[in-house]
LOVEXSE-975122 format. One record per residue: residue number from 1; residue in three letters; x, y, z of N, C-alpha, C, O in turn. Coordinates in steps of 0.1 Angstrom, whole numbers. Each point is the difference from the previous one (the first is absolute). Example, Ala and Ser with C-alpha at 12.3 -4.5 7.8 and 13.67 -1.06 7.14 Angstrom:
2
NODE   k   r n.east n.north  n.up ca.east ca.north ca.up c.east c.north  c.up o.east o.north  o.up
NODE   1 ALA    132     -57    78      -9       12     0      9      12     0     10       0     7
NODE   2 SER    -14      11   -14       9       11     0     -8      11     8      5      11     1
***
This chain:
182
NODE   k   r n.east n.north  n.up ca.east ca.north ca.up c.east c.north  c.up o.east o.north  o.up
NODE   1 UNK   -100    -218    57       1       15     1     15       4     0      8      -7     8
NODE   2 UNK     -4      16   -14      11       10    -1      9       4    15     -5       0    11
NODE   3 UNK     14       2   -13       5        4    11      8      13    -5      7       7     8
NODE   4 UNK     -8      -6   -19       7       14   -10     -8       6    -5     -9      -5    -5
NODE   5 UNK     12      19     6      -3       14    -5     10       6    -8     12       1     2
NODE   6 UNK    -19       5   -15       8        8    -7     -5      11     4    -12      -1     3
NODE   7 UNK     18      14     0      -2       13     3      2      12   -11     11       5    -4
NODE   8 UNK    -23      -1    -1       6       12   -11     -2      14     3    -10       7     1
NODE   9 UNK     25      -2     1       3       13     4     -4      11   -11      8       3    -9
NODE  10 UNK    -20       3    10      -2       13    -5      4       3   -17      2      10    -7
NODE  11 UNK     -4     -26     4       0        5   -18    -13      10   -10     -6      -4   -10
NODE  12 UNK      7      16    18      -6       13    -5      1       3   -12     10      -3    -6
NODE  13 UNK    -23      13    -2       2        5    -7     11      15     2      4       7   -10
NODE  14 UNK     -2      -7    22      10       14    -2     13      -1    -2      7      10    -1
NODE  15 UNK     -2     -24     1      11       -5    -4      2       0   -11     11      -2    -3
NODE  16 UNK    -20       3    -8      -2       -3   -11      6      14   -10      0      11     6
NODE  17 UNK      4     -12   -20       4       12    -3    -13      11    -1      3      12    -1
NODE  18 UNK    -16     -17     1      -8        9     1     -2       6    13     -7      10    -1
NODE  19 UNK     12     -14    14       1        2    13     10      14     1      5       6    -9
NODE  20 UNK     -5      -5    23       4       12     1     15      -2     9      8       8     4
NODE  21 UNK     -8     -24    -4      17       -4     6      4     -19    -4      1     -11     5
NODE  22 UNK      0      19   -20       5      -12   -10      9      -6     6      6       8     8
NODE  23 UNK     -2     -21    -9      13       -6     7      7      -4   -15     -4       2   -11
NODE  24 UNK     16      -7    16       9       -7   -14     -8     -13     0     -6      -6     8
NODE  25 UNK      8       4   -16      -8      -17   -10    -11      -3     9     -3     -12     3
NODE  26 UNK     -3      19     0     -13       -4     8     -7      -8    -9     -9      -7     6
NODE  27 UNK      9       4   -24      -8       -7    -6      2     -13     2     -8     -10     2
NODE  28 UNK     24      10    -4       4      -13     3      1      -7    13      1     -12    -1
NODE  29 UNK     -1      17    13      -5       -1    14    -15      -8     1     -3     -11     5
NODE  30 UNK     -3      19   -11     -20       -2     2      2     -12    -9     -4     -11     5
NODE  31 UNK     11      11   -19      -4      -18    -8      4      -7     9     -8      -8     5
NODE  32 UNK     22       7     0       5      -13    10     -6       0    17      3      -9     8
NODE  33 UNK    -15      23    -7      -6       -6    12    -17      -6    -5     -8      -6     7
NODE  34 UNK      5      11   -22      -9      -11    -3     -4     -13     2    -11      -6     3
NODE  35 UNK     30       1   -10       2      -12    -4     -1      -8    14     -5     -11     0
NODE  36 UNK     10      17    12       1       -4    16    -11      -2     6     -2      -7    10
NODE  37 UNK    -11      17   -16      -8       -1     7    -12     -12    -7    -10      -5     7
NODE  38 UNK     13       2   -20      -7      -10    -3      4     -11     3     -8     -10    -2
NODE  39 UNK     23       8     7       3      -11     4     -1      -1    13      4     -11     5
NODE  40 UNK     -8      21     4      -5       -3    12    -16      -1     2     -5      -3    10
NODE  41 UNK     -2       5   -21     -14       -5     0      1     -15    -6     -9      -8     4
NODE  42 UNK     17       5   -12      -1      -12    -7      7     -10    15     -1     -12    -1
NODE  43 UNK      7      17    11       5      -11     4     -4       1    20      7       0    10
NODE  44 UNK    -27       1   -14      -8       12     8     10       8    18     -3      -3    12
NODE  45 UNK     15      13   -19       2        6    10     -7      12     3     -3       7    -9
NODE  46 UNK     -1      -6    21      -7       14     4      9      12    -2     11       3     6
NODE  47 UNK    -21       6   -21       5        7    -4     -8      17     5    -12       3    -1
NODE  48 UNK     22       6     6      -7       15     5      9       8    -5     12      -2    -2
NODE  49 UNK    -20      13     0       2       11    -8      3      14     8    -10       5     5
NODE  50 UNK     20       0    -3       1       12     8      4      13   -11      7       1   -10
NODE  51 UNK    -19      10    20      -3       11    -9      0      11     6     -9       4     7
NODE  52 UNK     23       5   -10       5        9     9     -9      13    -5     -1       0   -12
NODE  53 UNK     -5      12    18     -11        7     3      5       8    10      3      -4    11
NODE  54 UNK     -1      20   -16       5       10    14    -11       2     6    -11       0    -6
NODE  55 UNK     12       4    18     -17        1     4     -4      13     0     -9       2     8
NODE  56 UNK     13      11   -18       3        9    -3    -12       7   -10      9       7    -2
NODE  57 UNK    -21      -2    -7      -3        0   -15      8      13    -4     -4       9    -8
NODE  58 UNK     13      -9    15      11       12    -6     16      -2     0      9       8    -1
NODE  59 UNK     -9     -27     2      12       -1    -4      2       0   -14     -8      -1    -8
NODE  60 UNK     23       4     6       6        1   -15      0     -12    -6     -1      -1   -13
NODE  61 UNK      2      -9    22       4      -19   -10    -11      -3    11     -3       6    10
NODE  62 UNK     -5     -23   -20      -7       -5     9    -10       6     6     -1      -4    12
NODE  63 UNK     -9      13   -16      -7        8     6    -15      -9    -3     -5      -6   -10
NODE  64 UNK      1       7    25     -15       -7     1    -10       0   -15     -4      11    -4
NODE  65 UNK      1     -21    -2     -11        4    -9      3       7   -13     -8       7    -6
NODE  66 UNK     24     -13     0       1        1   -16      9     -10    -7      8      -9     5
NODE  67 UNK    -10      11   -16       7      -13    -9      6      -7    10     -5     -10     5
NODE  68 UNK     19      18    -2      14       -1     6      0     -15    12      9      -8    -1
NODE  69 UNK    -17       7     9      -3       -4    12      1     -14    -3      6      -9     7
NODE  70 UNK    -14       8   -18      -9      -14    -7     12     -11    -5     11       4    -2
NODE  71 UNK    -15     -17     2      11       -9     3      0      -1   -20    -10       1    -7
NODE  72 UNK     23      -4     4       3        5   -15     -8     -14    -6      0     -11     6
NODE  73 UNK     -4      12   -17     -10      -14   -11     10     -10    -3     -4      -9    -6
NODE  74 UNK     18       9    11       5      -13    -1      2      -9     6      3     -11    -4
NODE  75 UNK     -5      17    21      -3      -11    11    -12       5     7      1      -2    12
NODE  76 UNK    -10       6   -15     -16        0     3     -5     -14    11     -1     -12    -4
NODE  77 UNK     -2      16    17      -6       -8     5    -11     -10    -7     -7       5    -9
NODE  78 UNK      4     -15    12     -11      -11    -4    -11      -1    15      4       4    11
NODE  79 UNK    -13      -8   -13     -10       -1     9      4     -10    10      6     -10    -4
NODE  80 UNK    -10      14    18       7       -5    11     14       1     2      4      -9     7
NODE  81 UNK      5      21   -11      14        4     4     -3      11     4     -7       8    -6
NODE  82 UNK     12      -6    17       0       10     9      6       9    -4      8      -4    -8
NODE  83 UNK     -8      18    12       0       10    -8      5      13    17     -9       6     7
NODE  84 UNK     26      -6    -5      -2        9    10      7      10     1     12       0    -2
NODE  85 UNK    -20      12     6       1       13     0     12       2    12      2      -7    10
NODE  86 UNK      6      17   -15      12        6    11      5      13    -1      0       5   -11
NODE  87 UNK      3      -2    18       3       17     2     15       3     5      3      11     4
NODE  88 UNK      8     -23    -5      15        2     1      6      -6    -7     -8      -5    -8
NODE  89 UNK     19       3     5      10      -13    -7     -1     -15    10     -1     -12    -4
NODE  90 UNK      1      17    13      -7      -22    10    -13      -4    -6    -10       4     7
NODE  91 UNK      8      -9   -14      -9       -7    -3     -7      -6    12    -12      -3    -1
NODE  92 UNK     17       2    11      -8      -10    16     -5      14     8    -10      -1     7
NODE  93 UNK     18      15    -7       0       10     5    -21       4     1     -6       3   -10
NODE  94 UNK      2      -5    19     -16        0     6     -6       2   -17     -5       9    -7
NODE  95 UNK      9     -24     5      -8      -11    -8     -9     -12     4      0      -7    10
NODE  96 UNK     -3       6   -18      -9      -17     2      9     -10    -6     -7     -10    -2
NODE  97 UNK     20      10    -2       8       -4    -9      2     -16    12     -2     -11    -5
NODE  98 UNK      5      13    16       8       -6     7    -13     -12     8      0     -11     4
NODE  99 UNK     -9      19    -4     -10       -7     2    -12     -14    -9     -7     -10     1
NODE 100 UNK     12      20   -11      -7      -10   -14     14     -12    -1     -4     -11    -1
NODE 101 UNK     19      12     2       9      -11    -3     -6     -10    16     -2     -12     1
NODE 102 UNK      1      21     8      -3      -16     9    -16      -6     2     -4      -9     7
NODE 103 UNK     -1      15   -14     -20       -7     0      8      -9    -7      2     -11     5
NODE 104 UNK      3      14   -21       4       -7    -8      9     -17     4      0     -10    -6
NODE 105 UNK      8      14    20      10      -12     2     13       3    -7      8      -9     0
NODE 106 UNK     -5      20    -6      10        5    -7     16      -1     7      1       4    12
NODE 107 UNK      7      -9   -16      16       -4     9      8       4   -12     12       1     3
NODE 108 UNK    -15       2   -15      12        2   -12     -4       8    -9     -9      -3    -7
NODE 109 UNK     16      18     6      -6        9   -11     12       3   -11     12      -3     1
NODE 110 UNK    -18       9   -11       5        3   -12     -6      15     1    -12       2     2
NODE 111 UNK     23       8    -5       0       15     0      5       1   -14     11      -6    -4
NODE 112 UNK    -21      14    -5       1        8   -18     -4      13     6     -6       2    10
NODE 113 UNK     11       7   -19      -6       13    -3     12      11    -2     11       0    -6
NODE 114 UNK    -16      10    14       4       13    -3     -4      14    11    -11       4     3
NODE 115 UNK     22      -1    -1      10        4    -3     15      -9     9      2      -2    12
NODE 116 UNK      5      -1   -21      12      -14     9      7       5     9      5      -6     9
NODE 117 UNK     -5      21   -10       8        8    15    -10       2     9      2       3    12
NODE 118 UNK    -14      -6   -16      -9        8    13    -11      -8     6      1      -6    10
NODE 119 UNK    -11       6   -16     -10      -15     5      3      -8     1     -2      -5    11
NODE 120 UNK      9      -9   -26       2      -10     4     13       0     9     -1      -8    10
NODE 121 UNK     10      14   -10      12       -3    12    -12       6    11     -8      -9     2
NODE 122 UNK      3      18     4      -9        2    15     -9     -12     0      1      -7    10
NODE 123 UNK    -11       2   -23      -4      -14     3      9     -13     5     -2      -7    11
NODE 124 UNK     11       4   -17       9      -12     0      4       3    16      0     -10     7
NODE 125 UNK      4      19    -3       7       -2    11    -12      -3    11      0      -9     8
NODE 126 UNK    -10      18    -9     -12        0    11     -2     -16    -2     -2      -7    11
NODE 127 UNK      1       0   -23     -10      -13    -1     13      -6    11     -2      -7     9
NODE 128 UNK     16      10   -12      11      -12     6     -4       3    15     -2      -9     8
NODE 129 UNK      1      23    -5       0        2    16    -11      -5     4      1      -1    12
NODE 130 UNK    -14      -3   -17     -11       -6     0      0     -17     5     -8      -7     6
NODE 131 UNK     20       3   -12       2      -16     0     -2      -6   -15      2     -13    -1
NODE 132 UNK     -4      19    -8      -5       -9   -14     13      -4    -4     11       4     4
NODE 133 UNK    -13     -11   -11      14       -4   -11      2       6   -11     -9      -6    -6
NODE 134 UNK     13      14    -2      -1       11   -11      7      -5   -10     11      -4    -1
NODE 135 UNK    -20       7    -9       9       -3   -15      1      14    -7    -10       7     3
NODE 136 UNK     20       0   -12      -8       12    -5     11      -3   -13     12      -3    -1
NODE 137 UNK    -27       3   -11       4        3   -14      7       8    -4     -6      10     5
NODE 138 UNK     19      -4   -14       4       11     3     -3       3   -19      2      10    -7
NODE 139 UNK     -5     -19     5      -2        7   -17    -10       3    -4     -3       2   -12
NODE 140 UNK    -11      -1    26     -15        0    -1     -2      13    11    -11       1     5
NODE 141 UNK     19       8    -1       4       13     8      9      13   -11      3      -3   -12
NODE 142 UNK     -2      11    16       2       14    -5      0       8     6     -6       1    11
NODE 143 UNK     19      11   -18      -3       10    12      9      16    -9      2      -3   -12
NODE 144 UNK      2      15    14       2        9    -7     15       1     7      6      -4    10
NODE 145 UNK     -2      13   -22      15        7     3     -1      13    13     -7      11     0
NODE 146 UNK     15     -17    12      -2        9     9     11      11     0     10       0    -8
NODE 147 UNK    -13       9    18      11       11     3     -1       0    15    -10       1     8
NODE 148 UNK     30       0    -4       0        4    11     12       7     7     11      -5     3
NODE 149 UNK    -13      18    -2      10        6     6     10       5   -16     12       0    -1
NODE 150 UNK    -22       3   -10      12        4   -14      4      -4    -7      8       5    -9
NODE 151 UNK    -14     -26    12       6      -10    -6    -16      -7    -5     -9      -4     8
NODE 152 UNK     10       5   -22      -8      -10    -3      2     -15     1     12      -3    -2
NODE 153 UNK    -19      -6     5       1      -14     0    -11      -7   -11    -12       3    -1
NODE 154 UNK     18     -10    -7     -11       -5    -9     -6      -6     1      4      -5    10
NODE 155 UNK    -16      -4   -16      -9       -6     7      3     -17     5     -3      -6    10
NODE 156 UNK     10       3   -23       1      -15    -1     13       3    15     -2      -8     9
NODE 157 UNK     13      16    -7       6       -4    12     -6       6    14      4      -2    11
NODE 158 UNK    -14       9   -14     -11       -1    13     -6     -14     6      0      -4    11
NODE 159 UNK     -3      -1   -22      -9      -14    -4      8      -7     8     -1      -4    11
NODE 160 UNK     12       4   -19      11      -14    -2      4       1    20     -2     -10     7
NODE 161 UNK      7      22    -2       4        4    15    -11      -5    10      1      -3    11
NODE 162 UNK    -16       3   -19      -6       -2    12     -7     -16    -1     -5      -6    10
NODE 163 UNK      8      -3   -27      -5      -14     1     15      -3    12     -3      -7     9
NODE 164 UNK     11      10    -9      17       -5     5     -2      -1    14      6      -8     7
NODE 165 UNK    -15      19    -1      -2        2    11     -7     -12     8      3      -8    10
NODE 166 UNK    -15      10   -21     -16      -11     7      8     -14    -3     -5      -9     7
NODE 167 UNK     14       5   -15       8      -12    -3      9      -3    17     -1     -10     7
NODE 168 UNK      6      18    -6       9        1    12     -4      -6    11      6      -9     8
NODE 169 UNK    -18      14    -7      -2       -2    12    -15      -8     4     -3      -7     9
NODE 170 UNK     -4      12   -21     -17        2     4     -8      -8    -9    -12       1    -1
NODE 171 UNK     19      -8    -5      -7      -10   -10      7      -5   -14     11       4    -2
NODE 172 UNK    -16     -12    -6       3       -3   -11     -3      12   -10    -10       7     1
NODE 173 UNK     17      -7    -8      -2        6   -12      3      -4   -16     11      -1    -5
NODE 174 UNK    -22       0    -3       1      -10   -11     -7       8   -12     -6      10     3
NODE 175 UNK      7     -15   -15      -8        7    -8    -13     -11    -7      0     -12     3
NODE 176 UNK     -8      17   -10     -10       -4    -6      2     -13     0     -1      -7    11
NODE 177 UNK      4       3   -22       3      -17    -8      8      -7    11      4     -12    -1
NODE 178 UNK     -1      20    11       6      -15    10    -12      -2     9     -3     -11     4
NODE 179 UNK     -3      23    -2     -13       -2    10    -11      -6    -1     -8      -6     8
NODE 180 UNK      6       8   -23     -10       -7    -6     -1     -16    -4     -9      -7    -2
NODE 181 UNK     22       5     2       8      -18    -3     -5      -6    13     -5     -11     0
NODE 182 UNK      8      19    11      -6      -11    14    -15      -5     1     -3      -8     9
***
């Protein structure tokens, strides 16, 4: 049995350009967390799927019960991958997230997804404050051009500021073809 989890952050149809908060290269994000996640089934890591959901049916993004919500057709759960629902950017935040890594015996996770300013950095750090050992893909994550205070910031040095961050301090950080090599 596994002692590793891969964790997939919220690869949504609303991220998608048909969504209603497209990210930059989200296509190319979703192929290289494909490629991650069949290499974490092929090498049987316990793989879960987190699926961010406002608890609102009158939110503007993510709203209960349309396309948007639904996990996008290029990393589609498979039978028997857990599938979990959340209502913040912490993925552990009053989830079953944290619960399903220790039934499991889980000691080492792998964080993909989206958005790289917001979920996976609130996941990555929650799983470190947790005790896990963290890996996070940074070429299988995405995220958009922000604004703050008059100053746009673009996406890839959003990205780039916050893999630098989770590198620093809170884990490894690697991309596809090195993660998949181990």
């Amino acid at each position: 049995m596994s002692t590793k989890a891969l964790i997939v952050v919220d690869i949504q149809n609303e991220y998608f350009p048909q969504g209603k908060l497209s990210l930059v290269d989200i296509n190319k994000a979703a192929d290289n967390a494909a490629l991650v996640i069949a290499s974490a089934r092929e090498k049987c890591h316990t793989v879960i799927h987190i699926r961010h959901e406002m608890p609102s049916i009158d939110a503007p993004i993510f709203t209960p019960n349309t396309a948007g919500v639904e996990i996008h057709e290029k990393v589609k759960p498979i039978e028997g991958e857990a599938v979990v629902v959340k209502h913040y950017p912490n993925s552990f935040r009053e989830t079953a997230l944290k619960e399903l890594l220790d039934k499991e015996g889980i000691q080492e996770v792998t964080v993909i997804g989206a958005m790289s300013h917001m979920c996976v950095d609130a996941t990555v750090r929650a799983a470190v404050d947790f005790g896990y050992t963290t890996t996070t893909v940074h070429d299988a994550c995405a995220t958009l051009d922000l604004e703050f205070n008059g100053t746009t910031v673009p996406a890839a040095h959003a990205h780039a500021t916050i893999m630098a961050a989770i590198e620093f301090l809170y884990g490894e950080v690697i991309d596809t073809q090195t993660w998949i090599a181990r």
